[in-house]
C-alpha positions as CSV (number, residue, x, y, z in Angstrom):
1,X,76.1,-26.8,70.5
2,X,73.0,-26.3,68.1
3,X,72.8,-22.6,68.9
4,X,76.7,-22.0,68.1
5,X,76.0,-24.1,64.5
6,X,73.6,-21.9,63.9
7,X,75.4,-19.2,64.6
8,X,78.7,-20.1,62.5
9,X,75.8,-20.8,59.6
10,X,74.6,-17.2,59.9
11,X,78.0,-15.8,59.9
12,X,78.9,-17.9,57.0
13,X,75.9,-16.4,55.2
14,X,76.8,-12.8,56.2
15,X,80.3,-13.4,54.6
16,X,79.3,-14.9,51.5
17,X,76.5,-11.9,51.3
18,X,79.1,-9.5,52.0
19,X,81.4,-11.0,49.1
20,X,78.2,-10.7,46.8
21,X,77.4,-7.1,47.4
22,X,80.8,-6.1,46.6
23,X,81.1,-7.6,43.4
24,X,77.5,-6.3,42.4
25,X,79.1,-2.8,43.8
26,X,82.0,-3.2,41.8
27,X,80.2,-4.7,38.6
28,X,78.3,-1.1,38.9
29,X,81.1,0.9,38.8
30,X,82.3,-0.3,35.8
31,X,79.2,0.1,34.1
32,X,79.0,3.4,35.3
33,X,82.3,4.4,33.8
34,X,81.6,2.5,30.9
35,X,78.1,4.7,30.1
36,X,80.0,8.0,31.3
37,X,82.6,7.1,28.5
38,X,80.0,6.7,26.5
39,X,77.9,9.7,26.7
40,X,81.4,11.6,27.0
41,X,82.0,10.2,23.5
42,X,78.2,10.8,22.1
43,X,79.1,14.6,23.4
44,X,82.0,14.9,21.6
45,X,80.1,13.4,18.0
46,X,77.2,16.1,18.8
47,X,80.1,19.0,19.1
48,X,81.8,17.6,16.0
49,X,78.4,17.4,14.0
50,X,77.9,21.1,15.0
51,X,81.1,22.3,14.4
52,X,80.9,20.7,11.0
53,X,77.6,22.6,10.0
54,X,78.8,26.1,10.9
């Protein structure tokens, strides 16, 4: 009985880690698309800036 307890615990803990690295996973994706936007948008400045000066 104390072995399958322990084992539910563990695959409890599995689950809930699972959940975690999936949200982290997705939290980086959108920060990732977030600083590709970003540097997209810093690009464009830069090519506006030169434009302008020629």
């Amino acid at each position: 009985m104390k072995s399958r307890k322990q084992t539910e615990e563990l695959t409890r803990q599995e689950f809930e880690l699972r959940v975690k690295m999936e949200e982290t996973k997705k939290k980086f994706d959108m920060y990732k698309a977030k600083m590709e936007a970003l540097l997209i948008s810093q690009l464009e400045l830069l090519k506006d800036d030169g434009n302008e000066e020629n």
